[in-house]
C-alpha positions as CSV (number, residue, x, y, z in Angstrom):
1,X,201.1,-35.1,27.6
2,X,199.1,-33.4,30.3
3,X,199.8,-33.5,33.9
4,X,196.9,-34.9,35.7
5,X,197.4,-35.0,39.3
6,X,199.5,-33.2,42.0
7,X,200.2,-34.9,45.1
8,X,202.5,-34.8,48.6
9,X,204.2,-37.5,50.6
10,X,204.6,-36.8,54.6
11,X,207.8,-39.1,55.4
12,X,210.2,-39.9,58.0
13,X,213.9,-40.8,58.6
14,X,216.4,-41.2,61.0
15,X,219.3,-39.1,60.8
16,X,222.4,-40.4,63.1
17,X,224.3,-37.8,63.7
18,X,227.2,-37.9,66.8
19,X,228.3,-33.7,66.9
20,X,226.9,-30.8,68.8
21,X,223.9,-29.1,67.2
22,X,222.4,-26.0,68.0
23,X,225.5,-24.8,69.7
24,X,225.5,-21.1,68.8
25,X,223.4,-18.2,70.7
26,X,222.2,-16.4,67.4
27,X,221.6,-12.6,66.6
28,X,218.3,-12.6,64.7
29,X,215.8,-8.9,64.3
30,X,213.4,-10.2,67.2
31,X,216.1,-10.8,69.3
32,X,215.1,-6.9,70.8
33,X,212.6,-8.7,72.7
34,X,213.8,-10.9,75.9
35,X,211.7,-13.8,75.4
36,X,213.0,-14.4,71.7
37,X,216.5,-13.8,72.2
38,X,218.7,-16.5,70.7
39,X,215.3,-18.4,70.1
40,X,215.7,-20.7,66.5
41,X,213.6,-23.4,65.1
42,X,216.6,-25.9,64.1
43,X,216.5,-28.6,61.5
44,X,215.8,-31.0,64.5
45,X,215.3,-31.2,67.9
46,X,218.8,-30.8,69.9
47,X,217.4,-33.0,73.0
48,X,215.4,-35.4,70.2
49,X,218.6,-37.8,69.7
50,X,221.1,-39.0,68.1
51,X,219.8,-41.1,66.2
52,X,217.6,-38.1,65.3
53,X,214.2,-38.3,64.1
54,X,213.3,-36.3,61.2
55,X,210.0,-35.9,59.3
56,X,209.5,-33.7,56.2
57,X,207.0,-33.5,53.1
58,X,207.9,-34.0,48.9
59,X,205.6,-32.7,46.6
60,X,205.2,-35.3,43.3
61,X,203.9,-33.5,40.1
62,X,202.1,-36.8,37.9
63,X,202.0,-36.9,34.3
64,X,199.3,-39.0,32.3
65,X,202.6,-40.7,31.0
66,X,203.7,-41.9,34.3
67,X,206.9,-39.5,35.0
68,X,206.7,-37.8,38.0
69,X,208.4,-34.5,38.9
70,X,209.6,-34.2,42.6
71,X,210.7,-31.5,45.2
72,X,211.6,-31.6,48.8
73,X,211.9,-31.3,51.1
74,X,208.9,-29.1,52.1
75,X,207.1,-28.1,55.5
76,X,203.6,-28.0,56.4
77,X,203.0,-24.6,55.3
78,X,204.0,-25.3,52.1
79,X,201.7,-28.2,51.3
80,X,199.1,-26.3,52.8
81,X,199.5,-23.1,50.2
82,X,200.0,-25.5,47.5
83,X,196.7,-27.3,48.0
84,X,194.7,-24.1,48.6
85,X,196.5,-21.9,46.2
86,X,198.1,-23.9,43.7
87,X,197.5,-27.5,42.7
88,X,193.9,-27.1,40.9
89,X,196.3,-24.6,38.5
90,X,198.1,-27.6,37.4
91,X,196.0,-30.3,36.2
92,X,195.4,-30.6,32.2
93,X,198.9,-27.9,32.0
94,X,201.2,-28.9,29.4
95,X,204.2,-29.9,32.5
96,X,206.6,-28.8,29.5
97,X,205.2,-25.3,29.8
98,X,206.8,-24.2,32.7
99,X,207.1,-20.7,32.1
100,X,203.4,-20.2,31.6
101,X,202.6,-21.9,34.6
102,X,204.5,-19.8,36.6
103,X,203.0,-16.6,34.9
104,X,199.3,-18.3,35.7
105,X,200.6,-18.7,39.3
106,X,201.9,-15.4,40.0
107,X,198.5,-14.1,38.4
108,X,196.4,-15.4,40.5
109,X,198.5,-15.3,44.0
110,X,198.5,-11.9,43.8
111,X,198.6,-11.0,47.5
112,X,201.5,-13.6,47.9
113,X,203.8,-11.7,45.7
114,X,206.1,-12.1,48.7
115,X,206.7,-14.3,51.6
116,X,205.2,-18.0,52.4
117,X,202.9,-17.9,49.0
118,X,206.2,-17.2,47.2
119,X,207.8,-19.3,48.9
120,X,205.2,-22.2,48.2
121,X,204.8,-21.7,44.0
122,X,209.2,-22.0,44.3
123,X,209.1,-25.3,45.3
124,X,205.9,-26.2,42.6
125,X,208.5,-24.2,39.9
126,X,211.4,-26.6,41.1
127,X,209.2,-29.7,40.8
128,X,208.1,-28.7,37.2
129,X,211.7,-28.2,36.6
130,X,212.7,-31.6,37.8
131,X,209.7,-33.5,35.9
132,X,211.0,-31.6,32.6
133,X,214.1,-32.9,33.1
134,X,213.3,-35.9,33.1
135,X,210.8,-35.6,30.4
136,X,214.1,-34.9,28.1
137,X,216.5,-37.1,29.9
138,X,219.1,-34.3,31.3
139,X,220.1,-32.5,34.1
140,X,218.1,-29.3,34.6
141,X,221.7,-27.3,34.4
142,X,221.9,-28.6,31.0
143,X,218.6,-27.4,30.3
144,X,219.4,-23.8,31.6
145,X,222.3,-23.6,29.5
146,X,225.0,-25.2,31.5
147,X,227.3,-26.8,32.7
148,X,229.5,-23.8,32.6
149,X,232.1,-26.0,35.0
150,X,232.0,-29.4,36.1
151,X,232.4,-28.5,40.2
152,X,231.8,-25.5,42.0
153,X,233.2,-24.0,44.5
154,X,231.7,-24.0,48.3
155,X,231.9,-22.0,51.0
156,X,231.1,-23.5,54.8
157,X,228.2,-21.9,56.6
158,X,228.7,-22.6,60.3
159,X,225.2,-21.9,61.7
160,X,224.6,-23.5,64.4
161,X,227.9,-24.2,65.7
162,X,229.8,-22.5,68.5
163,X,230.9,-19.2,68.4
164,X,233.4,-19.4,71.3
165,X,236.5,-17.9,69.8
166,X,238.3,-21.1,70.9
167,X,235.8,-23.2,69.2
168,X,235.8,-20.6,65.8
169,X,239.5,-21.7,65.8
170,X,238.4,-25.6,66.3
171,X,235.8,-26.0,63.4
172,X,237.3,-23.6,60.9
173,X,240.9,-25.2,60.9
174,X,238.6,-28.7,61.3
175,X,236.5,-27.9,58.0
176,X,240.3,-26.1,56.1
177,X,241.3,-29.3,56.1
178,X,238.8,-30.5,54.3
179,X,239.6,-28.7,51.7
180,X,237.7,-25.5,52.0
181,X,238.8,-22.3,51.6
182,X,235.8,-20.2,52.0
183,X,233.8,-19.9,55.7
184,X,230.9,-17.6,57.3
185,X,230.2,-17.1,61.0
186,X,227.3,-16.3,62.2
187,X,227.8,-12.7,64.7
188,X,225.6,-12.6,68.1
189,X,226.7,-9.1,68.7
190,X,223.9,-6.5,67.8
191,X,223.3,-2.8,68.7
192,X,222.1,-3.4,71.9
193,X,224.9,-5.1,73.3
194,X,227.1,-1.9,72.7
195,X,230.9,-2.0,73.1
196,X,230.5,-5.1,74.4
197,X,228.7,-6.7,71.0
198,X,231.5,-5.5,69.1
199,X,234.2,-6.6,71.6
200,X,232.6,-10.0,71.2
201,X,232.1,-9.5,67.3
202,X,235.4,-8.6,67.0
203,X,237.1,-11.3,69.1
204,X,235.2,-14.3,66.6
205,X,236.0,-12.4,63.3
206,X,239.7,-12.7,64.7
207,X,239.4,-15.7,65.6
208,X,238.4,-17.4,62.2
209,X,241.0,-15.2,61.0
210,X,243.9,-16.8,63.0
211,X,242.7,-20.6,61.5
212,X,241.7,-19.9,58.3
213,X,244.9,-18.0,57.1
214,X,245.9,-15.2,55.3
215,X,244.4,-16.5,52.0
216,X,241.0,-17.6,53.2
217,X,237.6,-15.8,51.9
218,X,235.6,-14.6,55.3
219,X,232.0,-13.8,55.6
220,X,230.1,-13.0,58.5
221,X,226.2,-13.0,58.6
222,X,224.1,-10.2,60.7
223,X,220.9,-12.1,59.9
224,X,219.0,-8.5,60.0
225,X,219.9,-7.6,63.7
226,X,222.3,-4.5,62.9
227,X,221.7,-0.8,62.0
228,X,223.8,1.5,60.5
229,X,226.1,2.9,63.1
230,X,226.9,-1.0,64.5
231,X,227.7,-1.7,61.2
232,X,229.7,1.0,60.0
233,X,231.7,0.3,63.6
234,X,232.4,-3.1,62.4
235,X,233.3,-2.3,59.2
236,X,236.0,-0.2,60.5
237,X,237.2,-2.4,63.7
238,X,237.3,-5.3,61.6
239,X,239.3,-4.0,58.6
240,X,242.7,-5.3,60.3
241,X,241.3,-8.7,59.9
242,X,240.0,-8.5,56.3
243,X,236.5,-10.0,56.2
244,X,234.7,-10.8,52.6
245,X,231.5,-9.4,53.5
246,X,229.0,-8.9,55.7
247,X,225.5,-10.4,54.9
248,X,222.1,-8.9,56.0
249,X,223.3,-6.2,58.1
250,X,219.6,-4.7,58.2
251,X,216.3,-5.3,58.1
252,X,215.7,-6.5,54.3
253,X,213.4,-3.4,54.0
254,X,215.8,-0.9,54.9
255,X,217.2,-0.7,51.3
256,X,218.0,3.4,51.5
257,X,220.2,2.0,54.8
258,X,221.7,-0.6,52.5
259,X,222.8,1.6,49.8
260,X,224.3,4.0,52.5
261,X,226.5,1.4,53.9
262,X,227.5,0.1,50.4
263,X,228.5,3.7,49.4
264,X,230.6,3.9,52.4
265,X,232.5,0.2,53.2
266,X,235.9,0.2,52.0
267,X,237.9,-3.4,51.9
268,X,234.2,-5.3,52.6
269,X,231.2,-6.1,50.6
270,X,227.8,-5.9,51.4
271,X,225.8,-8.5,50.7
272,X,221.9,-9.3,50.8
273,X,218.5,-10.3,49.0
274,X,218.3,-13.1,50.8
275,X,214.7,-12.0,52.2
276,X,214.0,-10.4,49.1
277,X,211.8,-12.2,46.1
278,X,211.1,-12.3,42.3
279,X,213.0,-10.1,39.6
280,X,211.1,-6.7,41.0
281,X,212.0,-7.1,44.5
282,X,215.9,-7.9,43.1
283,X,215.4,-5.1,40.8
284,X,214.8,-2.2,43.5
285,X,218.2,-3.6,45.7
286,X,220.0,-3.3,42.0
287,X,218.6,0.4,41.1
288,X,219.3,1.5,44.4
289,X,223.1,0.2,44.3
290,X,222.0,-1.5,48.0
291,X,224.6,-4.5,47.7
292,X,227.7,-5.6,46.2
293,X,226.8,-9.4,46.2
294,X,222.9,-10.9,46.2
295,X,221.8,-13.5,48.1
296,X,218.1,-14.4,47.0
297,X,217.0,-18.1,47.9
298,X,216.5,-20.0,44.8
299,X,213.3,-22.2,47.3
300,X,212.1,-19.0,48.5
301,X,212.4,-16.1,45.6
302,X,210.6,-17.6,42.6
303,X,212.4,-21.0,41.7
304,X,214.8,-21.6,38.8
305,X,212.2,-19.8,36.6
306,X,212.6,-16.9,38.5
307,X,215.9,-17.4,39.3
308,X,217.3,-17.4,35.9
309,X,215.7,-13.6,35.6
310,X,217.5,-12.6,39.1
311,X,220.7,-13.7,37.6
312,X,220.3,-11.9,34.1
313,X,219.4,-9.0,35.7
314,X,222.7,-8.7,38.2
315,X,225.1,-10.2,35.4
316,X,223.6,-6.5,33.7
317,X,224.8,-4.7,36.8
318,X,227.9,-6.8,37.4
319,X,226.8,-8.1,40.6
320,X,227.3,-11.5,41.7
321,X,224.8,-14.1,42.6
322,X,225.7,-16.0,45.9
323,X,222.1,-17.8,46.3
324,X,221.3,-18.3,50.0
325,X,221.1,-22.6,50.7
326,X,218.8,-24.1,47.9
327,X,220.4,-27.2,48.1
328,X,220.6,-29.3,44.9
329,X,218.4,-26.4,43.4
330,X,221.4,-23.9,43.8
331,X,224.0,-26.4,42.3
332,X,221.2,-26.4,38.9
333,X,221.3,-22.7,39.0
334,X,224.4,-21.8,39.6
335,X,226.1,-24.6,37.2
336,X,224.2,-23.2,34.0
337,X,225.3,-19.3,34.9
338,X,229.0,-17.8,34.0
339,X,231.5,-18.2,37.2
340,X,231.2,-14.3,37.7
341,X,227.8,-14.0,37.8
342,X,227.6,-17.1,39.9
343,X,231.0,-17.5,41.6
344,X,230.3,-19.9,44.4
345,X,227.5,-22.4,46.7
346,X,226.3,-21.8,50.5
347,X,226.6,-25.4,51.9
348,X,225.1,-25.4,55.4
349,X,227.6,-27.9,57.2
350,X,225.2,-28.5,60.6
351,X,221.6,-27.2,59.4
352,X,221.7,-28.3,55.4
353,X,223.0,-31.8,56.7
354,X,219.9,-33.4,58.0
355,X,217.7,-33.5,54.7
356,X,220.3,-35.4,52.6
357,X,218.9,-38.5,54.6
358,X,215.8,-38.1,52.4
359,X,217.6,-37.7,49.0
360,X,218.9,-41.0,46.9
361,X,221.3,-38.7,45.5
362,X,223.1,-36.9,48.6
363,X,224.6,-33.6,48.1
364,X,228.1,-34.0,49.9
365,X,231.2,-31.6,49.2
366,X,234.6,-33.4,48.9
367,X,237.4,-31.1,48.5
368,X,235.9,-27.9,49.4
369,X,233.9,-28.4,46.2
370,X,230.5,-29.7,44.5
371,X,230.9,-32.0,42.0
372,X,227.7,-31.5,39.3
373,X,224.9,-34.4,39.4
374,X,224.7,-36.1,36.5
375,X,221.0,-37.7,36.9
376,X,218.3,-36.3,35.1
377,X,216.2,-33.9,36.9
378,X,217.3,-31.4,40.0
379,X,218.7,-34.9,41.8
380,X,215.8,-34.8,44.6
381,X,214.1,-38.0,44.1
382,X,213.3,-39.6,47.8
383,X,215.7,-42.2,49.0
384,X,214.8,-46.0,49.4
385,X,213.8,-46.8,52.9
386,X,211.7,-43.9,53.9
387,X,209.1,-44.7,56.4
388,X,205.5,-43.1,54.5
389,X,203.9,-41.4,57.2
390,X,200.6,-40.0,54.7
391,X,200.4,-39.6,51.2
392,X,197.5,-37.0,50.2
393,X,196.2,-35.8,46.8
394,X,196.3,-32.1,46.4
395,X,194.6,-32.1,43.1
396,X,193.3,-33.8,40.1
């Protein structure tokens, strides 16, 4: 069996969808500059609907045996790397042999160790993964050793929704009653700002406080726009209120800044890797004791190949794995690793919503929890209905 053709399907859907979106003024690291302030590129356009319309790209890895492996859903950029960097690699590849097709890909992308190219080969590595599966009938958690439990645990990721202390109290007693027990806000103060960011910091963190409980886990995400003194300020306002952890409070490069704020946080983690990629770029966060919990993307760092490595490595440091998104992906990863190395799943209540319209299988959480697909595969085969915008032949 050899694969013998590697292809991508442009698609559309209609998503229709009633509540706010876009709400929240974000911090993000270009916010220093006026004119990208608060500035996001949203899973859709907020003035565009409802119903919304929604396109996005699946990339099909063929076998001369007629299964097809599937991932999705991509963006331009993606198929465009793919095409140019990847696809020829493919053809005549035993599609069983996924480890040394990722090695070959690496190899020869070696200027895209990091960043979109990396990006790109994860999704190829997650539609190998799916086509192996399956080849041999089973989930791809079974594959990678699992299930290790038969739901996991998720937390709600409120980007994108308002972060009006009022509203904080709204959504996060809304999404409690759902069941979940676990939620991260999303911080728009940043140095700056001065007293003022933390005054408004502060007043959200106590606000999710108040509706969550006593018991609740809080997290609360930076997205890169702090530095050290902000942070360390927060650390110690905040303590009162007894937050989780909070995510990418640098810029991912600032790992000697990491490791400082690690070494001095008492009653919160420190969490990041989200913007970091592949076992080396883990490795260096993990040698320099720069986090408590990592965060890498199992779509951007390296796939499930590399994915499997990141984990190995942390469970050898005792550091937990809490990928960032990765959708169905994540749910494979984490249900084949040991609930301390991979305790619990980001699900993205506003900004993961809008792809499940493409899926046949739909990742929704019911009870604060996410039961484990039982289909063979990773679960991302394209729903019925799609309208087929292009269909193009990247190679063979």
């Amino acid at each position: 069996m050899r694969i013998d053709r590697v292809r991508a399907m442009h698609v559309r859907a209609q998503w229709d969808y009633h509540e706010p979106v876009a709400e929240a003024h974000l911090a993000r690291p270009a916010a220093i500059y006026p004119g990208l302030a608060g500035k996001v590129n949203w899973p859709v356009d907020p003035a565009g609907g409802p119903p919304y319309t929604i396109d996005r790209h699946f990339l099909l890895i063929d076998t001369d045996q007629g299964i097809t492996g599937v991932c999705g859903a991509l963006g331009d950029e993606d198929c465009a790397i793919i095409k140019r960097t990847f696809a020829n690699l493919l053809v005549g590849e035993d599609p069983h042999a996924v480890e040394r097709i990722w090695d070959k890909m690496y190899r020869h992308a070696i200027h895209g160790r990091k960043g979109a190219a990396m990006l790109a080969l994860s999704k190829v590595d997650l539609a190998l993964w799916d086509l192996k599966g399956k080849l041999l009938g089973a989930p791809v958690y079974q594959l990678l050793g699992g299930p290790t439990r038969s739901r996991i645990k998720a937390y709600a990721s409120m980007l994108g929704y308002s972060v009006e202390p009022n509203k904080v109290i709204e959504r996060t007693r809304h999404f409690a009653a759902q069941g979940f027990t676990a939620f991260k806000w999303f911080l728009p103060g940043v140095p700056h700002d001065g007293e003022a960011g933390i005054r408004r910091n502060l007043a959200i963190i106590r606000a999710a406080r108040e509706a969550a409980g006593p018991a609740a886990d809080l997290m609360f995400d930076a997205w890169s726009s702090w530095n050290v003194p902000f942070t360390q300020r927060m650390i110690e306002l905040s303590a009162p209120y007894r937050p989780t952890w909070f995510e990418e409070p640098v810029l991912a490069d600032l790992i000697p800044q990491y490791a400082e704020l690690r070494r001095g946080a008492r009653g919160v983690f420190i969490s990041g890797g989200e913007h970091e990629y592949t076992r080396w770029g883990i490795k260096a966060l993990l040698d320099a004791q720069a986090v408590h919990i990592l965060q890498p993307d199992v779509t951007w760092a390296g796939g499930l190949s590399e994915m499997t490595k990141i984990c190995a490595l942390a469970s050898a440091y005792a550091i937990p794995v809490i990928p960032h998104h990765g959708g169905w992906a994540s749910t494979h990863l984490i249900a084949s690793q040991a609930i301390s190395t991979c305790p619990m799943q980001e699900w993205l209540f506003l900004a993961g919503r809008p792809d499940n319209v493409f899926y046949k299988h739909k990742l929704v959480p019911v009870d604060g929890h996410i039961h484990l697909p039982s289909a063979p595969g990773l679960s991302m085969d394209m729903a019925d209905g799609l309208d087929l915008l292009e269909e193009s032949v990247l190679a063979g």
